[in-house]
N, C-alpha and C positions, 0 to 999 in steps of 0.2 A: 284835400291838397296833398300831392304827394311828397315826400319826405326829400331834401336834398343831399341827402347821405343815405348811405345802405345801414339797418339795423336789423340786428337779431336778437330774440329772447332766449336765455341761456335760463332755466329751472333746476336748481343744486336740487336734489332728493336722495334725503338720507336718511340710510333706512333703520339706523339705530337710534333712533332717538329716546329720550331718558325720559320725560315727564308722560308722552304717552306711548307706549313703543310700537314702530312699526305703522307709524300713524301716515304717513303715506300712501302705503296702500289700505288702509281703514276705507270701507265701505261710507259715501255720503249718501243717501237716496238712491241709492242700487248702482252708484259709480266708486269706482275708489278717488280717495282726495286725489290723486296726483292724473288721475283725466280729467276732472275738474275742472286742474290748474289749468292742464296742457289745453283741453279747448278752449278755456276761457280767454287764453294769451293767443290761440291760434286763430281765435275770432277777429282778432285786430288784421287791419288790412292796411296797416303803415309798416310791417314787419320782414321782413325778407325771410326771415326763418325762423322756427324755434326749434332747440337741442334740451333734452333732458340734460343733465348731467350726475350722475350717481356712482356710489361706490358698491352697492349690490348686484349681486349678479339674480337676486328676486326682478327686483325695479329692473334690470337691465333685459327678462325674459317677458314681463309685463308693456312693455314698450314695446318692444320687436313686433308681440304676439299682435300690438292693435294696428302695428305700423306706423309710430311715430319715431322720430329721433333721437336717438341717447347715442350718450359717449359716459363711457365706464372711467373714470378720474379714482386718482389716488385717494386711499382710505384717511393718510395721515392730514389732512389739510384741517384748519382749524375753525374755518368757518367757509359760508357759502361762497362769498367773494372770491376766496384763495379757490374753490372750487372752479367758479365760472372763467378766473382768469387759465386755467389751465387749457379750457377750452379755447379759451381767446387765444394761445399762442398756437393754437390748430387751425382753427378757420377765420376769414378773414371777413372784418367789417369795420365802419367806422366807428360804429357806438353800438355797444352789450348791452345788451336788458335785462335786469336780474331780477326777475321773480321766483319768488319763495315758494319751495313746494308747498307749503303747507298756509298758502290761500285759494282755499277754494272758489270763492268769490269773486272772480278777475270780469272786469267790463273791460271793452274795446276803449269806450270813455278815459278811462283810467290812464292806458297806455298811449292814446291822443294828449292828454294833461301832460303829462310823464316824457314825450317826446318835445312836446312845443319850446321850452329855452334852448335846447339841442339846435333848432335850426339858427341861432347867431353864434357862431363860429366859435367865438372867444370863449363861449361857456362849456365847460369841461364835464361834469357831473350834473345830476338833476335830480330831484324826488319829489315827491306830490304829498297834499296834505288836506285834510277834508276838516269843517268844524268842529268843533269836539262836541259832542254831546253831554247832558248835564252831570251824567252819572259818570262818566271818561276824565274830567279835570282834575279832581284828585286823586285818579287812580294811577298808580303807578306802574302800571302794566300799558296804560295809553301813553305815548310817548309823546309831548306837546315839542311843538317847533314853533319858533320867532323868525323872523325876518325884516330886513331894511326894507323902504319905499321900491327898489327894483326888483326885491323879491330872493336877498341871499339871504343864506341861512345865518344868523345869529347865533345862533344854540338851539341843542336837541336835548331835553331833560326829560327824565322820568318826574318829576317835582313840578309843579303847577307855575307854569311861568306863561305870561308875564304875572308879578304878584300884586295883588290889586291889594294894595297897602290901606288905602282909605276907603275900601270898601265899597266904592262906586258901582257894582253891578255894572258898568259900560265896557270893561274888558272883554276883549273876544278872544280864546283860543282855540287851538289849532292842532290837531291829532295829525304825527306824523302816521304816513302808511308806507309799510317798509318795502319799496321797490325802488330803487333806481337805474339810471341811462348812463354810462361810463362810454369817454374814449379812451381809446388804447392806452392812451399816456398818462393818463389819472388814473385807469386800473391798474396799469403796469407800476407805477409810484405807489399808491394805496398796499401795495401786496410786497413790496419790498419795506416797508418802512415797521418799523417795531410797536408793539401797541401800544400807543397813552397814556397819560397819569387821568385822565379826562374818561378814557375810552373804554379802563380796568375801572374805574370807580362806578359808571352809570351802568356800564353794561351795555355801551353802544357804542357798534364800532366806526359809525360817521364822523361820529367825533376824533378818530385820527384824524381825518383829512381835515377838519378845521381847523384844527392844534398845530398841523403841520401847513395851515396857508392855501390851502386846497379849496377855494369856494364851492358851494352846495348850491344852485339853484330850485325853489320851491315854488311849483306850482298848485294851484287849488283844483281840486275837484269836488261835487256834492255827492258824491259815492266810496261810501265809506267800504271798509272791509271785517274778516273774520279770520285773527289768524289763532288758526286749530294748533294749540297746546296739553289741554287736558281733554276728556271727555264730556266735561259738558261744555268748552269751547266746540267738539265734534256735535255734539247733539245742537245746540243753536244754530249753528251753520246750517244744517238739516234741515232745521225749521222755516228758513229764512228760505231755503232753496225752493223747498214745497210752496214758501207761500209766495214764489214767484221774482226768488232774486236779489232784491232791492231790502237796502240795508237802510 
C-alpha cells in the first residue's frame, strides 16, 4: 500500500567515531557498513528517497563514487538527529527516516513497521521494537521499551523493564531498535529543546521528547537488528550477513 505522505530516509554517518574508529566505512563481507545501510534503507519501496548525511569529506567521496546521495552537514552537531534535521531544512518531505549508519542489517520489513502509525495524521514520531531475546533483558546495551494498549511509548530504559517483581516468568519484553519517522514539526521541536534530566542520565535521547510531552509511537516487528559498536559487534553482523541475513 502506498504511503499517504512523501518520505525520505536521511543516514547521519560519522566518520570519527570513538569506540570503533572509522567504522563506517569498515569493510562488512566485502562491502563497507555504510552501503549496507544505504541499500538496505534503499530496498524499501515506501520511500521517496534516501540522503546520506555526513561530515567527512572520505564518506562524502565514497558515496559520490557509487552514486548515491549525500549532503556534507556541519561537523559541530551533537548527535544524529541534529544531523538529519539540517538536511530536513534543505529538502522537503512530510516525514524523515532516520537510520543509523552503523546498522548494517536494515529490512524493507523494518521500514514498512517503522512507517505504519505515520499514516494517522495525529501521530507525530514513531519507532519500532522487536522481542527481546533471552540474553538482551538484562543487558544494558539492549534498550527495552513499554507501551500503553494503543502502542505509545511509556518509557525507554537501559534497566529491565517491565520488573517482574514476583517473578512470574509471564513478562514479555521488548528491545527498542533505534530508527525513527519524524515530521517536520516534532524534528524541528526535538532539536530546539535542551537535553533532559531523563535523557543525560540513560544515555537516550527519546527520552527528551517524552519528558517534554512529545508522544513516541511503537510499533513491533520480528526482525531484530545489529548495531556495530566495537569489533566484535563488526564481526557478528558479518556472520549473520554470510549466513543469510536474518537475525
Amino acid at each position: 500500500m502506498p504511503n499517504p505522505f512523501t518520505a525520505i530516509a536521511i543516514i547521519p554517518a560519522r566518520l570519527a567515531s570513538t569506540r570503533l574508529p572509522r567504522k563506517v566505512l569498515r569493510e562488512i563481507a566485502g562491502k563497507p557498513m555504510i552501503q549496507r545501510v544505504y541499500e538496505g534503507v534503499k530496498s524499501s519501496p515506501l520511500l521517496s528517497d534516501v540522503i546520506i548525511a555526513t561530515d567527512s569529506d572520505e564518506v562524502m567521496q565514497v558515496a559520490q563514487k557509487h552514486g548515491w546521495k549525500v549532503q556534507m552537514t556541519s561537523s559541530a552537531h551533537r548527535s544524529g538527529t541534529d544531523r538529519i534535521h539540517e538536511v530536513a531544512q534543505r529538502v522537503q518531505a512530510d516525514v524523515y527516516v532516520n537510520i543509523q549508519g552503523d546498522l548494517p542489517i536494515v529490512r524493507p520489513e523494518q521500514i514498512e513497521a517503522l512507517l505504519k502509525p505515520m499514516r494517522r495524521p495525529e501521530v507525530m514520531v514513531s519507532t519500532i521494537k522487536t522481542p527481546c531475546k533471552p540474553d538482551e533483558i538484562g543487558n544494558p546495551n539492549a534498550v527495552k521499551v513499554v507501551t500503553d494498549k494503543n502502542g505509545r511509548a511509556l518509557y525507554f530504559s537501559r534497566s529491565t523493564i517491565p520488573f517482574d517483581r514476583d517473578k512470574t516468568g509471564k513478562m514479555h519484553y521488548f528491545k527498542h531498535l533505534g530508527m525513527y519517522a519524524y515530521r517536520k514539526a516534532a524534528l524541528d521541536k526535538f532539536c530546539s529543546l535542551p537535553e533532559s534530566a531523563l535523557e543525560a542520565s540513560e544515555r537516550l535521547e527519546q527520552l527528551r521528547l517524552l519528558e517534554n510531552g512529545i508522544d513516541i509511537y511503537v510499533e513491533e516487528t520480528p526482525f531484530n537488528v545489529v548495531e556495530v559498536d566495537t569489533e566484535e559487534d563488526l564481526r557478528r553482523a558479518e556472520a549473520i550477513i554470510k549466513a543469510g541475513g536474518v537475525i
